[in-house]
mmCIF file of the C-alpha atoms, coordinates in Angstrom:
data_MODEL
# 
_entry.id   MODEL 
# 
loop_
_atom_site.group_PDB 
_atom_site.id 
_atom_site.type_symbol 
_atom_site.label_atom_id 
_atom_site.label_alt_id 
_atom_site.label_comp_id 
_atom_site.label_asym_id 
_atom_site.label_entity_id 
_atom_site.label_seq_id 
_atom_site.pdbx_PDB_ins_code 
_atom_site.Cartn_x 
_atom_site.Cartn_y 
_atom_site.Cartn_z 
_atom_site.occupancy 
_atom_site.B_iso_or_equiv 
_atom_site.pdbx_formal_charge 
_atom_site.auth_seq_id 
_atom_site.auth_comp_id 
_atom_site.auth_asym_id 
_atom_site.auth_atom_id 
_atom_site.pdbx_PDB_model_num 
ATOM 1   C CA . UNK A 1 1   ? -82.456  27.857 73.233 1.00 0.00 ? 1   UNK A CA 1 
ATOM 2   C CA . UNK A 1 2   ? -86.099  27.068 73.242 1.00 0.00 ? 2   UNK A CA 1 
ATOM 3   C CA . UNK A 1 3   ? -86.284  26.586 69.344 1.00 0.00 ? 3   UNK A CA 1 
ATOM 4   C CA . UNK A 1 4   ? -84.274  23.650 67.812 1.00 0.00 ? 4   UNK A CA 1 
ATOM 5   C CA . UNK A 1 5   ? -84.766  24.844 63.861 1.00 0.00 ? 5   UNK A CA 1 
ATOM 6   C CA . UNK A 1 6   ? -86.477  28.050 63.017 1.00 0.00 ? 6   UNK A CA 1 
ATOM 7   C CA . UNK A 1 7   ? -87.912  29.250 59.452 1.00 0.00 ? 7   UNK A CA 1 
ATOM 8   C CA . UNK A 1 8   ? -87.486  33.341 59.263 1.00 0.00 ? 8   UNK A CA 1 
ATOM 9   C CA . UNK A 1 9   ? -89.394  35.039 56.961 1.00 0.00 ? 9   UNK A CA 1 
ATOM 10  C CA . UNK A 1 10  ? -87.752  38.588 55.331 1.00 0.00 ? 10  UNK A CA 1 
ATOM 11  C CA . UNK A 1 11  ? -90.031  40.538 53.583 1.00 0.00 ? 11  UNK A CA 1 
ATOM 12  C CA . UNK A 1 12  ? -88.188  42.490 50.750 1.00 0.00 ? 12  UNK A CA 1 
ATOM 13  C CA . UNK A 1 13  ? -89.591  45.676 51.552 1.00 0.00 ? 13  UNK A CA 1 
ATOM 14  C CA . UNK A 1 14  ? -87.329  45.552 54.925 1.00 0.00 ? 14  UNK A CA 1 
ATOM 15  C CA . UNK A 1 15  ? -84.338  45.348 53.254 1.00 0.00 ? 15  UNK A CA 1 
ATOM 16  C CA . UNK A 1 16  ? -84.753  48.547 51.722 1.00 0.00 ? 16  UNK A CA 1 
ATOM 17  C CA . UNK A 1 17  ? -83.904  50.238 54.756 1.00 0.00 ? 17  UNK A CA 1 
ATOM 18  C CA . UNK A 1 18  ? -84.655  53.792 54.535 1.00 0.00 ? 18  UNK A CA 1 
ATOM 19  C CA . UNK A 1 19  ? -84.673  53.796 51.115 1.00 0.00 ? 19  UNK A CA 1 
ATOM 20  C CA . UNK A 1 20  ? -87.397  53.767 48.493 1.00 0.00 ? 20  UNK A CA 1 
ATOM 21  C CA . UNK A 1 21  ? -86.149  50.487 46.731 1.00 0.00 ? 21  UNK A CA 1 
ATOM 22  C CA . UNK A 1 22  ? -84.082  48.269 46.152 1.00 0.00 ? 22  UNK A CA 1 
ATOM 23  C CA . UNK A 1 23  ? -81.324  46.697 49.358 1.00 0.00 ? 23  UNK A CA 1 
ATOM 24  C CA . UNK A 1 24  ? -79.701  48.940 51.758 1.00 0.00 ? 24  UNK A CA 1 
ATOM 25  C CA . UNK A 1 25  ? -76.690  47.859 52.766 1.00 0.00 ? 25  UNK A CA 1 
ATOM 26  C CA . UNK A 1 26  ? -76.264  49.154 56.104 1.00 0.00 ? 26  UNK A CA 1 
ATOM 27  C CA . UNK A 1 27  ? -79.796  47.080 56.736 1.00 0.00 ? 27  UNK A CA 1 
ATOM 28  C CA . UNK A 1 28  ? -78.666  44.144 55.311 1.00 0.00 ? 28  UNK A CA 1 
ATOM 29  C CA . UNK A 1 29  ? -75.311  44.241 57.538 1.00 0.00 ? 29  UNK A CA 1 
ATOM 30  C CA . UNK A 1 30  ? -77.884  44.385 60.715 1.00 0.00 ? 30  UNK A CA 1 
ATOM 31  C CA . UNK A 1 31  ? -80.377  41.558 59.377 1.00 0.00 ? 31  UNK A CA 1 
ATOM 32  C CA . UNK A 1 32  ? -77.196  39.568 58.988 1.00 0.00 ? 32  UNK A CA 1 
ATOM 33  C CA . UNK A 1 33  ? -75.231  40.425 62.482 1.00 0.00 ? 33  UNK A CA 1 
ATOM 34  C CA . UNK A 1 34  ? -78.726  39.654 64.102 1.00 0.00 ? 34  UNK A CA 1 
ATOM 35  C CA . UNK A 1 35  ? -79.593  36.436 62.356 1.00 0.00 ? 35  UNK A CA 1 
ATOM 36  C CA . UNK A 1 36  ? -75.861  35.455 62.981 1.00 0.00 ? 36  UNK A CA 1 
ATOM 37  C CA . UNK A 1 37  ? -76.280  35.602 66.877 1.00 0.00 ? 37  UNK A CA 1 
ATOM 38  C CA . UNK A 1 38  ? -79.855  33.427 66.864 1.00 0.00 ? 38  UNK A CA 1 
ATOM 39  C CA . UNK A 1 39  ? -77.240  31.074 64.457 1.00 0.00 ? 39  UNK A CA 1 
ATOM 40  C CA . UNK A 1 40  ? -74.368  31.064 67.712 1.00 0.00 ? 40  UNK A CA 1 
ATOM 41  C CA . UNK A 1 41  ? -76.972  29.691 69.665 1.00 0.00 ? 41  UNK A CA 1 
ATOM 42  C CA . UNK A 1 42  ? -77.463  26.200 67.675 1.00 0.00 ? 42  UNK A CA 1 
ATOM 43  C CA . UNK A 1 43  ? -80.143  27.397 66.156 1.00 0.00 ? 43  UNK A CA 1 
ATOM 44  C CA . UNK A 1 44  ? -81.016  25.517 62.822 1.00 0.00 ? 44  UNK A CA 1 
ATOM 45  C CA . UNK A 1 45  ? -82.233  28.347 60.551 1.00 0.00 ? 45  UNK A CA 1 
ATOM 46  C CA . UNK A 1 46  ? -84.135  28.908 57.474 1.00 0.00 ? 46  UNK A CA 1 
ATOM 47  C CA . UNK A 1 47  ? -85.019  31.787 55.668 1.00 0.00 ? 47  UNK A CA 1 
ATOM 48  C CA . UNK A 1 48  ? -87.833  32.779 53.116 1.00 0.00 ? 48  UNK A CA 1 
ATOM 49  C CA . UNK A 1 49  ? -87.490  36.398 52.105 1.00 0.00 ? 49  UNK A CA 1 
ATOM 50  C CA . UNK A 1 50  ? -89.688  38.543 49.967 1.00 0.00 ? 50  UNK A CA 1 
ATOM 51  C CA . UNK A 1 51  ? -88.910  40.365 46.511 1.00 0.00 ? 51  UNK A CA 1 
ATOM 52  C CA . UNK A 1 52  ? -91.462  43.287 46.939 1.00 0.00 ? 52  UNK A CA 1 
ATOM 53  C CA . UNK A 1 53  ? -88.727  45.833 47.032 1.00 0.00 ? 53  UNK A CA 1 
ATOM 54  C CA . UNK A 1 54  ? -88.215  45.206 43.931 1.00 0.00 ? 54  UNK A CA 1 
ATOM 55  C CA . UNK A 1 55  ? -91.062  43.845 42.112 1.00 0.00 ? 55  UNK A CA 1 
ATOM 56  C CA . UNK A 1 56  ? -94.542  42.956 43.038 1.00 0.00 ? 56  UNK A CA 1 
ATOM 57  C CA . UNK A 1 57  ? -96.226  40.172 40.547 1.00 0.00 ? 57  UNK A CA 1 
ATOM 58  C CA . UNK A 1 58  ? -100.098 41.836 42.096 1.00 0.00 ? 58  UNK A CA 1 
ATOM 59  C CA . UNK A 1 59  ? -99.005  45.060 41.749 1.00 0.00 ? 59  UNK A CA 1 
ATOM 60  C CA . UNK A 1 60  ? -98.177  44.539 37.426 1.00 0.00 ? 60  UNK A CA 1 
ATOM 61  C CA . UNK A 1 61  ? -101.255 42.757 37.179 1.00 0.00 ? 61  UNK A CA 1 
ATOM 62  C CA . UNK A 1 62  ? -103.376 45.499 38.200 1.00 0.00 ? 62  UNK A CA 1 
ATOM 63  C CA . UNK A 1 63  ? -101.529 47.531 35.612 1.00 0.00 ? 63  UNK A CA 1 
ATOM 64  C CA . UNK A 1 64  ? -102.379 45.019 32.992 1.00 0.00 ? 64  UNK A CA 1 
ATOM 65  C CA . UNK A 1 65  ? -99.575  42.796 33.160 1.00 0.00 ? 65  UNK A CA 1 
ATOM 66  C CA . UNK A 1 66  ? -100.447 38.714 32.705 1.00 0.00 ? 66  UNK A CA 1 
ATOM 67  C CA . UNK A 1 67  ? -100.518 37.552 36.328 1.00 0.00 ? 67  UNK A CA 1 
ATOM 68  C CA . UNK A 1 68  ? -98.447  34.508 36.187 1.00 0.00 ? 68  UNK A CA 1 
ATOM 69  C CA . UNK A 1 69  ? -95.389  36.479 33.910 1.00 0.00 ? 69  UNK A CA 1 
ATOM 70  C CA . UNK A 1 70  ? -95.855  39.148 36.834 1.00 0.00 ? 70  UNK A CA 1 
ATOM 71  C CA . UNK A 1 71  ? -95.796  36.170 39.376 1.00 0.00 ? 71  UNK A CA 1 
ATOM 72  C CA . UNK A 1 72  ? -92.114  35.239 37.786 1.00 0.00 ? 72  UNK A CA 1 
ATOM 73  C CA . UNK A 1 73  ? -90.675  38.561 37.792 1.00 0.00 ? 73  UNK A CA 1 
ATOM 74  C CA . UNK A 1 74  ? -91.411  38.596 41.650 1.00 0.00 ? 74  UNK A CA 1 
ATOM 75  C CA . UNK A 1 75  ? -89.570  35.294 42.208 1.00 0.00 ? 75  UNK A CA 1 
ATOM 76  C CA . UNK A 1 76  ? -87.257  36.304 40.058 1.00 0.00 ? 76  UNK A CA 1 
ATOM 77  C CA . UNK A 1 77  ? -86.790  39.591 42.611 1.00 0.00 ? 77  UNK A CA 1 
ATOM 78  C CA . UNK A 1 78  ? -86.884  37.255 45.324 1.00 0.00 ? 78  UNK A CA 1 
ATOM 79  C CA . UNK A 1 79  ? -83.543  35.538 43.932 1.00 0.00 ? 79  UNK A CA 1 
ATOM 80  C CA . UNK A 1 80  ? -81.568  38.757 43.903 1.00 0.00 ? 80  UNK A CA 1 
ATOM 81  C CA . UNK A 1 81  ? -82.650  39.357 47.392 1.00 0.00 ? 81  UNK A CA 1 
ATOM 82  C CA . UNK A 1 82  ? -81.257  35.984 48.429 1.00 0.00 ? 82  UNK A CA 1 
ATOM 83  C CA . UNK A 1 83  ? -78.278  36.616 46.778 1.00 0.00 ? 83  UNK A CA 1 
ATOM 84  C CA . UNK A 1 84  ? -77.662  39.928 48.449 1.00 0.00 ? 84  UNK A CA 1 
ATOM 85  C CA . UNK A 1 85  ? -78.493  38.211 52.281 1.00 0.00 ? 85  UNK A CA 1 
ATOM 86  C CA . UNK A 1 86  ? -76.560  35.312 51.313 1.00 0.00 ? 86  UNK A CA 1 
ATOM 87  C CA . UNK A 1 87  ? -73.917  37.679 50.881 1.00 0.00 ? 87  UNK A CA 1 
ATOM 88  C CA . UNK A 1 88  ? -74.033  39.624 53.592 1.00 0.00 ? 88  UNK A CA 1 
ATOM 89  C CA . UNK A 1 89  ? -74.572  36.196 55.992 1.00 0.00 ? 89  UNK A CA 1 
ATOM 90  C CA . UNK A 1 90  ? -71.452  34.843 54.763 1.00 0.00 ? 90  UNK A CA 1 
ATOM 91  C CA . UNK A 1 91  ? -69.431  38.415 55.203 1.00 0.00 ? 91  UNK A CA 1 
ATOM 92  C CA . UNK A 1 92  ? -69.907  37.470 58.618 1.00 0.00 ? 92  UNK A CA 1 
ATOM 93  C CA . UNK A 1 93  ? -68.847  34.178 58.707 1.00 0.00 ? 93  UNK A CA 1 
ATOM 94  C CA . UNK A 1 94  ? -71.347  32.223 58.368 1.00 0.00 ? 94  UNK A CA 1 
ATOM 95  C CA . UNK A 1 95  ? -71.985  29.206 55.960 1.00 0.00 ? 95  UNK A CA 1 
ATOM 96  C CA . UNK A 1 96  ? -74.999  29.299 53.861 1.00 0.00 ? 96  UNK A CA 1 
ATOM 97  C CA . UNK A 1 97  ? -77.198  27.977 50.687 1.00 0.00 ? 97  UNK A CA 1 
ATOM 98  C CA . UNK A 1 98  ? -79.147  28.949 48.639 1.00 0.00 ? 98  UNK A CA 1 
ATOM 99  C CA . UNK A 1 99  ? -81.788  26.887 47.189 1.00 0.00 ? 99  UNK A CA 1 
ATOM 100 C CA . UNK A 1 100 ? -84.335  27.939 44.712 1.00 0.00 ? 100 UNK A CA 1 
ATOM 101 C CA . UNK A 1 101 ? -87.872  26.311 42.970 1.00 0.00 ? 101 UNK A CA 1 
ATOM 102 C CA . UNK A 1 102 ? -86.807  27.289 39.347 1.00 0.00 ? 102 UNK A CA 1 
ATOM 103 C CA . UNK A 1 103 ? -83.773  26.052 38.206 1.00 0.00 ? 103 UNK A CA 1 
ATOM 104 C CA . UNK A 1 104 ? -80.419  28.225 38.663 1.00 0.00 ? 104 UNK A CA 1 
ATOM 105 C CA . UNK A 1 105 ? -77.824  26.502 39.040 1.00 0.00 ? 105 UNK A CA 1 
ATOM 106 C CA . UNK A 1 106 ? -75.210  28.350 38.373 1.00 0.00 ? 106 UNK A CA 1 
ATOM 107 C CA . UNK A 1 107 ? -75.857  30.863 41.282 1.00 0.00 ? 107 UNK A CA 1 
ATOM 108 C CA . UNK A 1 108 ? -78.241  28.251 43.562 1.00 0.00 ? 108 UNK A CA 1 
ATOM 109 C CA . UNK A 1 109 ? -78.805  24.691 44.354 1.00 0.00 ? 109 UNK A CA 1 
ATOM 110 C CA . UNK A 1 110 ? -82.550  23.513 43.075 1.00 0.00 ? 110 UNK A CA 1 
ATOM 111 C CA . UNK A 1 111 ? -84.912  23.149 46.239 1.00 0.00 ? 111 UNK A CA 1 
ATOM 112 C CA . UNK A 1 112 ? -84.575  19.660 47.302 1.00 0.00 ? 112 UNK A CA 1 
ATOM 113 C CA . UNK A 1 113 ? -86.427  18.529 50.838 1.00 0.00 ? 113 UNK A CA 1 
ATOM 114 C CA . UNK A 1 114 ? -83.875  16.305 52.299 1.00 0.00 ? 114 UNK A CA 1 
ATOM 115 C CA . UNK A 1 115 ? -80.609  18.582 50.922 1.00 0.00 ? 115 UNK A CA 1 
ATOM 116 C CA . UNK A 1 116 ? -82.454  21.227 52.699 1.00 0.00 ? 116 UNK A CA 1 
ATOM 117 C CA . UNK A 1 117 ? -82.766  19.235 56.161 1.00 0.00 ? 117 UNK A CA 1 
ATOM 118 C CA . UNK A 1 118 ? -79.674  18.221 55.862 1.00 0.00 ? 118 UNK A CA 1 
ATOM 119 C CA . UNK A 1 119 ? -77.599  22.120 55.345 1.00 0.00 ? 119 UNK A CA 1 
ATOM 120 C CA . UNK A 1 120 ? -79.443  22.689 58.046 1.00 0.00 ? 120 UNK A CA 1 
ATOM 121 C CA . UNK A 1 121 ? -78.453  19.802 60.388 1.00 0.00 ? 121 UNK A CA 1 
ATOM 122 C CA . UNK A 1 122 ? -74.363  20.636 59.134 1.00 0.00 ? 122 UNK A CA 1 
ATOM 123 C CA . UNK A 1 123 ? -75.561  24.415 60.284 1.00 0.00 ? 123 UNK A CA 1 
ATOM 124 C CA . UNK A 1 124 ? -75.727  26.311 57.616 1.00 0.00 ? 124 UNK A CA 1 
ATOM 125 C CA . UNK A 1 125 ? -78.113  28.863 57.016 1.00 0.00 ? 125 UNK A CA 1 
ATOM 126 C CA . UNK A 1 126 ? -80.593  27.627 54.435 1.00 0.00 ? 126 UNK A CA 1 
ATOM 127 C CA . UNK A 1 127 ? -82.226  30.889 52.098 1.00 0.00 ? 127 UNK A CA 1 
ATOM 128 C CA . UNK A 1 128 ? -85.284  29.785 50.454 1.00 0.00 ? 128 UNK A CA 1 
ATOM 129 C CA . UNK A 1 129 ? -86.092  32.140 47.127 1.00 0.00 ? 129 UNK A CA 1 
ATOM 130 C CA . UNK A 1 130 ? -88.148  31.914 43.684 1.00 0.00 ? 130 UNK A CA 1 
ATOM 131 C CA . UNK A 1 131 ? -90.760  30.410 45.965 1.00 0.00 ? 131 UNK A CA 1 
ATOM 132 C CA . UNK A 1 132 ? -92.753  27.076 44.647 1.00 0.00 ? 132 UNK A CA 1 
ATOM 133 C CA . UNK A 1 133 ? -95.032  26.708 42.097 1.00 0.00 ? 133 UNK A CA 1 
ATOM 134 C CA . UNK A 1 134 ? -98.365  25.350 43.686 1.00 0.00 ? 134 UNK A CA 1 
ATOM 135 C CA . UNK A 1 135 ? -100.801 23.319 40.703 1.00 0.00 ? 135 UNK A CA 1 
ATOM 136 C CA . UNK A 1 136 ? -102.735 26.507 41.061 1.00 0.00 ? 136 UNK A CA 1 
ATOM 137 C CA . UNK A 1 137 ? -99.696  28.488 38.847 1.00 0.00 ? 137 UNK A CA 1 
ATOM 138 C CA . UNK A 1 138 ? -99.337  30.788 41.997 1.00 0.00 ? 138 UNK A CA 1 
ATOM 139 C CA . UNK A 1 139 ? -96.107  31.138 43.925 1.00 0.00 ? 139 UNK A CA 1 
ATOM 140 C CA . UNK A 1 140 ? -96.071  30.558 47.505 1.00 0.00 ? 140 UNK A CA 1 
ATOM 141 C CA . UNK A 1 141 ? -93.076  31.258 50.113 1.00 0.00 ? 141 UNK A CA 1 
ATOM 142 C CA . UNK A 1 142 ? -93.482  28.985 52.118 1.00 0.00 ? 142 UNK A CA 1 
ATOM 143 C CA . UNK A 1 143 ? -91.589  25.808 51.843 1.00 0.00 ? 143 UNK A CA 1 
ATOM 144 C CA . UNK A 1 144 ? -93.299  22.718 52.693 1.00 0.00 ? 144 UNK A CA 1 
ATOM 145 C CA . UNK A 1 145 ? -89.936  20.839 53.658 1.00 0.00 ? 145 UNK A CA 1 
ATOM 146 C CA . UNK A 1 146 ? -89.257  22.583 57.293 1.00 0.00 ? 146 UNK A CA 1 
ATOM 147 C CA . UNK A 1 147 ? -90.564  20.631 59.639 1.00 0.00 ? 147 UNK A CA 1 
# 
């Protein structure tokens, strides 16, 4: 494989499938399968997904909404997403985590750098939700800590 570690990014609009929100199931299944066989290879993977299928912080602050709450409810979506592809990843077989920028731990670890690299040198799959705050107040997906 030409990639040793890989950082997949999900928006949540695809896993609505054919659907006009929310997860479909039958998509999820295929994200999973497919993400499973890159995974076979020795691929290290992580993943950031998206929440926009079910909430989009822009989209409630154009309708008057205070950006930053708005900002929350979308990382908030992007939690539930995680949830559902951890889910589906681990239906499959495979081992996962799920690490989060606001604090959750009763359903995920708190983003750490160096527990990240690390699920992801055991092979897990490493999910990446509630995004990270930037000084700035804005969320942004990306996390910093896969190099």
């Amino acid at each position: 494989m030409k990639y040793k570690r890989i950082l997949l990014k999900l928006s949540g609009e695809a896993l609505m499938g054919s659907q006009n929100y929310g997860i479909d199931p039958v998509r999820l299944k295929e994200y999973a399968q497919e993400i499973k066989k890159v995974a076979s290879q020795g691929v290290q993977i992580g993943i950031v997904i998206g929440g926009g299928n079910i909430f989009r912080g822009m989209q409630g602050a154009s309708q008057g909404m205070d950006r930053v709450q708005g900002d929350y409810m979308g990382m908030l979506a992007t939690v539930i997403n995680g949830l559902a592809i951890q889910g589906a990843l681990e239906t499959e077989g495979m081992e996962t985590r799920l690490q989060t920028a606001v604090d959750m731990i009763r359903i995920a670890e708190p983003y750490i750098k160096r527990k990240a690299i690390r699920h992801l040198e055991k092979g897990r799959i490493v999910i990446f939700s509630a995004g990270q705050e930037t000084h700035s107040s804005l969320p942004i997906q990306l996390p910093h800590c896969v190099p």
